[in-house]
C-alpha positions in Angstrom: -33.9 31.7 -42.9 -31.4 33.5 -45.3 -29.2 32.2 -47.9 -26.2 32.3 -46.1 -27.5 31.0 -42.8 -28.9 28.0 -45.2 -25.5 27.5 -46.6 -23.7 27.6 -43.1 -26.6 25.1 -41.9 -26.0 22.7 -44.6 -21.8 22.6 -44.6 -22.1 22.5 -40.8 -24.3 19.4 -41.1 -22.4 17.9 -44.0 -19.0 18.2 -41.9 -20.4 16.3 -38.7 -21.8 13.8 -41.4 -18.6 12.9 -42.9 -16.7 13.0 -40.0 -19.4 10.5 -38.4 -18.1 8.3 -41.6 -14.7 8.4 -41.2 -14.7 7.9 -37.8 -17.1 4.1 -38.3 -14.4 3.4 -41.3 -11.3 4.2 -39.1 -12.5 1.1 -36.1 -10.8 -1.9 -36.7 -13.2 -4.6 -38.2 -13.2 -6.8 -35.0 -11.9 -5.7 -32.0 -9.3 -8.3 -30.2 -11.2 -7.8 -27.3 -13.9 -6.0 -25.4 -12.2 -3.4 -23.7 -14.4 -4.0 -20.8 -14.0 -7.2 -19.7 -11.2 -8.1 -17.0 -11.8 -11.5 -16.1 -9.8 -14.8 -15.9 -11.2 -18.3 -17.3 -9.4 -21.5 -15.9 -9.5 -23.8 -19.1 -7.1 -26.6 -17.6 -7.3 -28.0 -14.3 -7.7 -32.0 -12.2 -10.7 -30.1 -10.4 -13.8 -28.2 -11.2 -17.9 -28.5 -11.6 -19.4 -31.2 -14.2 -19.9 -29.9 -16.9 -18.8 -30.3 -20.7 -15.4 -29.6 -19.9 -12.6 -32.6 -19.2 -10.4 -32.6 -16.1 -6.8 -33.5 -16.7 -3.7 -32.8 -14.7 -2.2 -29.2 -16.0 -3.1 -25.7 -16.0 -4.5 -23.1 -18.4 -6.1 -20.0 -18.3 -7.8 -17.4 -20.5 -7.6 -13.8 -19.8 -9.2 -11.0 -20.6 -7.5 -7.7 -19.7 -7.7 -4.2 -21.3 -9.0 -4.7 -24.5 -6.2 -8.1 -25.0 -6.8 -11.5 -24.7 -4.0 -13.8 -23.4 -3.6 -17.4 -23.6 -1.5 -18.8 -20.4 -0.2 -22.2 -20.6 -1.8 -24.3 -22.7 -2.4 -27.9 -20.5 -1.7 -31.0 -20.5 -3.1 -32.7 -24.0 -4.1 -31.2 -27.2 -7.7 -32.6 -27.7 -8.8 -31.6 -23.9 -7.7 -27.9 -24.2 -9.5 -28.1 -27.6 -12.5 -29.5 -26.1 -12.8 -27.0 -22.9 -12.3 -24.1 -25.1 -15.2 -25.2 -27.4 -17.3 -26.0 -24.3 -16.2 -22.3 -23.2 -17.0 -20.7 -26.7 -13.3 -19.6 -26.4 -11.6 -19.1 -29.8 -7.7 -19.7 -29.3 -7.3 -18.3 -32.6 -7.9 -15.1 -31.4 -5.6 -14.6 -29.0 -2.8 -11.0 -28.9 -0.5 -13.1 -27.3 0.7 -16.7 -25.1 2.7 -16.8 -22.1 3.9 -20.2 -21.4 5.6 -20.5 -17.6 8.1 -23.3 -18.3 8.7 -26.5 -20.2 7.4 -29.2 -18.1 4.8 -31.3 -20.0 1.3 -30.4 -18.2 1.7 -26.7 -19.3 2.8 -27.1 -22.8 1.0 -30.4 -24.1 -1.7 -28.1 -26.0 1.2 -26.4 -27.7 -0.2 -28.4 -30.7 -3.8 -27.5 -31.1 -3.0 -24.0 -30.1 -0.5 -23.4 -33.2 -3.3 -25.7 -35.3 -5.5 -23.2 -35.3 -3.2 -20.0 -34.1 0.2 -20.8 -35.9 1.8 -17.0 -35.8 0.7 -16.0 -32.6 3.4 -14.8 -30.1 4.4 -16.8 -27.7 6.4 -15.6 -24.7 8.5 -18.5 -23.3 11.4 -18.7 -20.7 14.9 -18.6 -22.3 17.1 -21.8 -21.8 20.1 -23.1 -23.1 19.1 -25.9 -25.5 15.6 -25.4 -24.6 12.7 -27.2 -25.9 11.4 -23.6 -27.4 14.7 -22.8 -29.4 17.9 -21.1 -27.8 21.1 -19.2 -29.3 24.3 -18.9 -27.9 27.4 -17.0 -29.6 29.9 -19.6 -30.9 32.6 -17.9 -28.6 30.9 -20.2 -25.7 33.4 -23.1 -26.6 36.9 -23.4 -26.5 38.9 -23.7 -30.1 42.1 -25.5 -31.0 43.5 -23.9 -34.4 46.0 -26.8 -34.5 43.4 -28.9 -35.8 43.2 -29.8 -39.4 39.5 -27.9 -41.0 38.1 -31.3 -40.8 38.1 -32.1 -37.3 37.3 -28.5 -36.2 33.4 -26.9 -35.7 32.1 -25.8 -38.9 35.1 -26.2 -40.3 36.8 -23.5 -37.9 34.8 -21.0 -39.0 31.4 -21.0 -36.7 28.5 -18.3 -37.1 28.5 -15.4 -35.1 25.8 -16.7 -33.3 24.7 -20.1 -33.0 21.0 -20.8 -33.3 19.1 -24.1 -32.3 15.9 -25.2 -33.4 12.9 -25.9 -31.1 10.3 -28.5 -30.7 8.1 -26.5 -32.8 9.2 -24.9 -35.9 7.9 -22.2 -37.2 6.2 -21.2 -34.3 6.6 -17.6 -33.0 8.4 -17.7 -30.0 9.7 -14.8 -27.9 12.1 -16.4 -25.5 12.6 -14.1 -22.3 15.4 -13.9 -19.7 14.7 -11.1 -17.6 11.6 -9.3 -16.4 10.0 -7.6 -19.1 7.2 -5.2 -19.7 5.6 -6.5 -22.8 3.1 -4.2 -23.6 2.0 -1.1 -21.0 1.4 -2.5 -17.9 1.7 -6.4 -17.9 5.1 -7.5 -16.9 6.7 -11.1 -17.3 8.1 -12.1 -14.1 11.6 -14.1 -14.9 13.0 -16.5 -12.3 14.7 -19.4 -11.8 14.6 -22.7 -9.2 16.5 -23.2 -6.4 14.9 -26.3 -5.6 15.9 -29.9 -5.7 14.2 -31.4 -8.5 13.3 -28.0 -10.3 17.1 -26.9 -10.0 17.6 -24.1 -12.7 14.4 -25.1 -13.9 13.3 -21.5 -15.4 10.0 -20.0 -15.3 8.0 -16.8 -16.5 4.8 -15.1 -14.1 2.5 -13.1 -15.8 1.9 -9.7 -13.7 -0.8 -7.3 -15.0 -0.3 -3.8 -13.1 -4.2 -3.2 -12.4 -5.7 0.0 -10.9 -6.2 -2.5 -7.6 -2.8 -3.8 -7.0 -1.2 -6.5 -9.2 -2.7 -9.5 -10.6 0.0 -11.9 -10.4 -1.1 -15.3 -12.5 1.5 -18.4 -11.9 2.0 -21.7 -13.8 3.9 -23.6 -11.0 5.5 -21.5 -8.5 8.8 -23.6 -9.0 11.2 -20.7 -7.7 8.8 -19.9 -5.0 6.0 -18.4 -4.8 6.9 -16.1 -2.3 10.3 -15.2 -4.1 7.7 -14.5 -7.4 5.5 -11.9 -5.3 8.8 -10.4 -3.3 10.4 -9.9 -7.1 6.8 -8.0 -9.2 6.1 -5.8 -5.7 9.0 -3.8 -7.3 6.2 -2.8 -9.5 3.7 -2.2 -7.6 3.5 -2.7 -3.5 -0.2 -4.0 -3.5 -0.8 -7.1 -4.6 -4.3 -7.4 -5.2 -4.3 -11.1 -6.8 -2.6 -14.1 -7.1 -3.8 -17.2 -9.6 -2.8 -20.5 -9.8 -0.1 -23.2 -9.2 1.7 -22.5 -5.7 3.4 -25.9 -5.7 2.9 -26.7 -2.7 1.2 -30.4 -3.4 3.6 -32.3 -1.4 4.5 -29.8 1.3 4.4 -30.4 4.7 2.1 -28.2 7.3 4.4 -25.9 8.7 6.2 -25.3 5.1 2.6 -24.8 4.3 1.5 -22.5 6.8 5.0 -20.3 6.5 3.6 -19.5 3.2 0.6 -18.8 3.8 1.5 -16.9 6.4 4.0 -14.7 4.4 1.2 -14.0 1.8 -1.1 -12.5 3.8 0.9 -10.6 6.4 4.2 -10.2 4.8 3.1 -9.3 1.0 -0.2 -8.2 2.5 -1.9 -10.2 -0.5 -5.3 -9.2 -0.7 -7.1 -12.3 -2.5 -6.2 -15.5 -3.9 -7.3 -18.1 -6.3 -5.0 -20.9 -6.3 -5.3 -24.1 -8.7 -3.3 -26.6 -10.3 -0.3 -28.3 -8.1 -1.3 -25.8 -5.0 -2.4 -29.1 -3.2 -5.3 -29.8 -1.2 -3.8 -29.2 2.5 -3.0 -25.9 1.0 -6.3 -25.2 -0.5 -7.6 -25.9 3.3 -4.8 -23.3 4.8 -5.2 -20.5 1.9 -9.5 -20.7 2.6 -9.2 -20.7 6.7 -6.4 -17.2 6.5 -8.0 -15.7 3.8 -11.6 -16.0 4.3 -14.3 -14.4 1.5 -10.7 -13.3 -0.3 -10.4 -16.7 -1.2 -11.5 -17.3 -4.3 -12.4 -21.0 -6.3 -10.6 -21.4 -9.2 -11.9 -25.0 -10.4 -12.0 -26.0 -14.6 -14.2 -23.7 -16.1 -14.5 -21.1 -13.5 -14.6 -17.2 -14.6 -13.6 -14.5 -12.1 -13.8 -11.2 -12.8 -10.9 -8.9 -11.9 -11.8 -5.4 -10.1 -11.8 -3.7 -6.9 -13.8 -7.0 -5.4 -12.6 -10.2 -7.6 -15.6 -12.8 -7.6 -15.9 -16.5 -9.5 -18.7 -15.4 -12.2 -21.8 -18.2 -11.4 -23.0 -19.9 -15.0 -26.7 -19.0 -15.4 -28.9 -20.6 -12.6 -26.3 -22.1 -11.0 -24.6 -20.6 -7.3 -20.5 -19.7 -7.6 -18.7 -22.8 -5.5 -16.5 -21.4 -2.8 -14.3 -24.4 -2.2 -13.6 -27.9 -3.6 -16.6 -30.3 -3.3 -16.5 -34.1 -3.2 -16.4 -34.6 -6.3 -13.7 -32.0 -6.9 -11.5 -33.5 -4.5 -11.6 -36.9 -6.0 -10.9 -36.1 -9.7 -8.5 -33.8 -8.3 -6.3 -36.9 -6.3 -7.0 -39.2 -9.0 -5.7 -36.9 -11.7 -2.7 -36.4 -9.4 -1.7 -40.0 -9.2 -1.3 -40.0 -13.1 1.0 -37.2 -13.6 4.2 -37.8 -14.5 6.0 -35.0 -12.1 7.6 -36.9 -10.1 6.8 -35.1 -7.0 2.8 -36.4 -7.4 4.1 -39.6 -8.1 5.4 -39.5 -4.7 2.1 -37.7 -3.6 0.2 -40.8 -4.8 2.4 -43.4 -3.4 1.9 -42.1 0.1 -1.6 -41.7 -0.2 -1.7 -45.5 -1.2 0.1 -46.4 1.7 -2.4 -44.7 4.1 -5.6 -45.9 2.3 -8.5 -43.6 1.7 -9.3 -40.5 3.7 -12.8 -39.0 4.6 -11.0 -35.6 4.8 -8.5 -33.4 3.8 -7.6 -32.8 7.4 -6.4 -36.6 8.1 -4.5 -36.7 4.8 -2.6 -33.4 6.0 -1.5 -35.6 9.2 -0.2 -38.2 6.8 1.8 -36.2 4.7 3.3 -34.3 7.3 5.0 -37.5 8.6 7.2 -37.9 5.8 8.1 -40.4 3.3 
């Protein structure tokens, strides 16, 4: 070979050397996330398998979703969302971000151990006036009387631009949000408020991720409805491919049931589900019998994987459960009676005046009765 083609050999190879270098040093020393994985991992819920995990009345899920991994809700009690992440090999001080739905206490009572181990992480949380997550309002929100002597007047007469108020955890980096929101390229927050009695104004955030299938819509508690939540995101995308979690419909009665059911699958043409938390067994029932194999179980410590055709991921050697088992049914009704909604309570207070039930088809005659 001659001189020069040696020389033009050897620079050629040195360039795609270095440039091999540069491009290892320029990779971020861990990666938030495989960019792979799409998956969801219920952490909180009153049903699911044994295992190492403890059931408890309150919802959480881990999700994993273009490269970002997203904390939703965080439960009912600090040392049990601890515990199921450990027995998960989840660590929760790795997250991007947190989405909490609203402020009732079996969605935010990990709030603790999450910032223990996570204390800067953001945390998107529904925007209230005097809310337990902070609030501000601008000072011009009350009415003023300049007659009054300096003493008797609000700051002296001479407020802040903008008022601020503290929140039940300070320091913590929350990211309060009023109005549907795209966070980061392609997953939406979902804000709306309740209409109902019990819930009223009550306001809550839905996490939407715009996937290649349709939307995966994930839900805390469904307290504005969860067919006003879907009607609101299909204004980002028609198909909904997904919906996880709470429907609240624990104490509804059949035909309230079977309107929403109904609505989902022919209305919002919603092509699977995985419902959880306070969905309620009679609904669990209705949701299996319309949707079929598009019904997915969603019990504590479940992982389905997202995708064209969403499956519950089996642990090694074991078969992926379908629907609730025996066992599932009773934690889930036990754990039920002890929350402190007050629309369980109610739940549990019928079911004591009817006495046990062999199937979730006699207690869906009960409740439909009434109080």
């Amino acid at each position: 070979m001659k001189a020069k083609s040696w020389i033009a050999f050897f620079v050629t190879g040195l360039a795609l050397l270095l440039a091999g270098c540069a491009g290892a040093i320029s990779q971020p020393q861990a990666a938030s996330a495989d960019p792979i994985k799409a998956q969801v991992t219920v952490l909180y819920d009153a049903f699911g398998k044994p295992s190492a995990m403890q059931k408890d009345w309150g919802y959480s899920v881990f999700i994993e979703y273009g490269g970002r991994r997203i904390l939703f809700d965080t439960g009912n009690n600090s040392e049990i969302l601890a515990q199921n992440a450990k027995a998960k090999g989840i660590n929760l001080a790795k997250l991007d971000f947190v989405v909490m739905s609203h402020r009732h206490g079996d969605h935010i009572g990990g709030l603790a151990y999450l910032l223990s181990v996570n204390p800067k992480v953001r945390i998107y949380a529904p925007k209230e006036g005097f809310g337990v997550y902070g609030a501000d309002l601008p000072s011009s929100f009350y009415r003023k009387d300049e007659s009054l002597p300096p003493e008797q007047r609000y700051y002296d007469g001479k407020p802040p631009e903008v008022m601020r108020f503290g929140a039940a955890w300070p320091g913590a980096n929350f990211q309060l949000v009023d109005k549907n929101t795209e966070i980061v390229p392609g997953i939406h927050l979902i804000a709306l408020v309740s209409d109902k009695p019990g819930t009223l104004e009550l306001r809550e955030l839905s996490l939407v991720i715009n996937a290649p299938d349709g939307l995966v819509i994930v839900v805390g508690c469904s307290h504005p409805g969860i067919d006003k939540i879907v009607e609101t995101a299909i204004a980002i995308n028609p198909r909904v491919h997904l919906i996880a979690g709470g429907f609240h419909l624990v104490v509804a009665k059949d035909p309230d049931i079977e309107k929403i059911v109904t609505s989902l699958r022919d209305t919002y043409k919603v092509e699977y589900v995985a419902p959880g938390h306070c969905t309620g067994e009679p609904t669990f029932t209705a949701l299996k019998k319309a949707f079929g194999d598009h019904y997915l179980y969603a019990g504590l410590g479940t992982t389905f994987a997202l995708g064209a055709t969403p499956k519950a991921m089996a642990e090694a050697d074991q078969k992926a459960p379908t629907t609730m088992g025996a066992d599932d049914l009773t934690s889930y009704r036990r754990l039920l009676g002890k929350s402190d909604d007050h629309e369980p309570m109610l739940l549990a207070r019928r079911s004591s005046l009817v006495g046990p039930t062999s199937t979730v088809v006699s207690r869906r005659a009960n409740w439909s009765d009434g109080p």
